[in-house]
N, C-alpha and C positions, 0 to 999 in steps of 0.2 A: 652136713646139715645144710640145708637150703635157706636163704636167707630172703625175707619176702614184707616188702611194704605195701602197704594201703595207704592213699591217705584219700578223706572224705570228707562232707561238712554238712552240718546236721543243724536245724532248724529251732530253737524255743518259742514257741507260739502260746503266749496269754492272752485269753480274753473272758470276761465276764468270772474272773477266778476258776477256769477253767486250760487245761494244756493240752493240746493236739497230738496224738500219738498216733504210730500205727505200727499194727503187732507185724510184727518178724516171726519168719518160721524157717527155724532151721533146717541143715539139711539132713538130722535126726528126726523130723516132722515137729519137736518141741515146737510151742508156739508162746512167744511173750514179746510184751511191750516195749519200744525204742522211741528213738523221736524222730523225725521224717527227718529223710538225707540219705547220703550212700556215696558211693564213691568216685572220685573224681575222672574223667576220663585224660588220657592221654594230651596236653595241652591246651588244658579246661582250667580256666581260674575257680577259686574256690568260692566264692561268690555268685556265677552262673553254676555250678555244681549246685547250691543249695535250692535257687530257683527253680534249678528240672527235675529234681528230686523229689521235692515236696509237691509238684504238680502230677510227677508221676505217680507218689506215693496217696497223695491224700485228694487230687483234683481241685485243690489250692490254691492260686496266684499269691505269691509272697514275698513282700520288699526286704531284705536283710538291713536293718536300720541300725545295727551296732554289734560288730563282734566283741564278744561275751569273751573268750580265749579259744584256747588251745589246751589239746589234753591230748596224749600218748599211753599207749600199752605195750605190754610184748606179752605173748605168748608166745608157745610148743605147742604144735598142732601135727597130729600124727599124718603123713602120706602114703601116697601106695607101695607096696612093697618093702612096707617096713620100716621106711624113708622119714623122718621130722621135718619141719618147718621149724624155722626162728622167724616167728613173725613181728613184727610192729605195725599197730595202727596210727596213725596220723588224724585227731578229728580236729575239725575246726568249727566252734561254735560260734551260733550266731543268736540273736536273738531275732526273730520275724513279725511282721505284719502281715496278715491277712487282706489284700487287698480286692480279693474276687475269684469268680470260680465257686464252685459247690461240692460239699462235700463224696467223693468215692469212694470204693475201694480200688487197689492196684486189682491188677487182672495179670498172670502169668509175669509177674517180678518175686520180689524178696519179701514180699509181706503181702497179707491178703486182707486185713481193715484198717482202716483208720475213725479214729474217735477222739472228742472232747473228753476229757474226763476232770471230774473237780482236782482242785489242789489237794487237798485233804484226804486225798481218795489212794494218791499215785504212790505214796510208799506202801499199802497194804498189796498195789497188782501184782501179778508175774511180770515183774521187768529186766532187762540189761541194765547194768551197772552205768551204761549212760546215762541215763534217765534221772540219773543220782547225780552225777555227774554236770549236767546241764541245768539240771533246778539249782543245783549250790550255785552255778556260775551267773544263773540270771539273777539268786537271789541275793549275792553278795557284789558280783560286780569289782572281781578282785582287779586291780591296779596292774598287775602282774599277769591277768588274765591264764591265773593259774589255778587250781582245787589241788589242794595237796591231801588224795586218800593216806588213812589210817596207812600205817606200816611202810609208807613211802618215805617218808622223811619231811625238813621243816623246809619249804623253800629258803634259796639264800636272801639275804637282806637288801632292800632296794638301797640305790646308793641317790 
């Protein structure tokens, strides 16, 4: 089995009780909501990762004013010829300011709109489990800079 990391860092943009998203489309055509960001290139701080992300993704400018945390996955991801993946994703959350720029869509990347959508709105979309993930992080502001999903376990105890 092949073993394969990502790591990326991805944007929470509030304003006016509303949060900046832009939809992802798989490479099944499925199409749902994530938050702007993607992945880190080769010798790229995670910090300029999240500024050309969100410009690429939403047409953007946007200052990262506080990391929010850090959150990991893994998945099994089938390959060709039969082959798996042991993946993990590496995300590093941020929360953003909007400092300029107007709103786009991307054009030939990983997602094809971006939008405002109320607070209120965003657990009813078709989302990634990000999006879950990043709201709890802006809106708790954990110490730990951790979100401990259901059936993960309790983080350990700060000393």
């Amino acid at each position: 089995m092949n073993r394969e990391l990502r790591v990326a860092a991805y944007a929470v943009c509030v304003r006016n009780e509303r949060v900046l998203l832009a939809r992802w489309v798989a490479p099944d055509g499925a199409k749902r909501w994530t938050l702007p960001g993607g992945g880190m290139d080769h010798g790229e701080d995670p910090y300029d990762t999240v500024i050309r992300e969100v410009e690429e993704e939403t047409g953007y400018a946007v200052e990262p004013v506080r990391l929010l945390g850090v959150d990991s996955i893994t998945r099994r991801y089938p390959r060709r010829l039969g082959a798996f993946a042991d993946f993990q994703g590496l995300r590093v959350v941020y929360e953003g300011e909007i400092t300029g720029g107007e709103l786009r869509h991307e054009t030939s990347g990983s997602t094809d709109l971006a939008a405002w959508h109320p607070l209120d709105a965003v657990p009813h979309l078709d989302h990634v489990e990000l999006v879950d993930t990043g709201m709890e992080l802006w809106r708790t502001r954990p110490a730990t800079g951790r979100v401990v999903p259901p059936g993960r376990g309790a983080p350990a105890p700060e000393r």
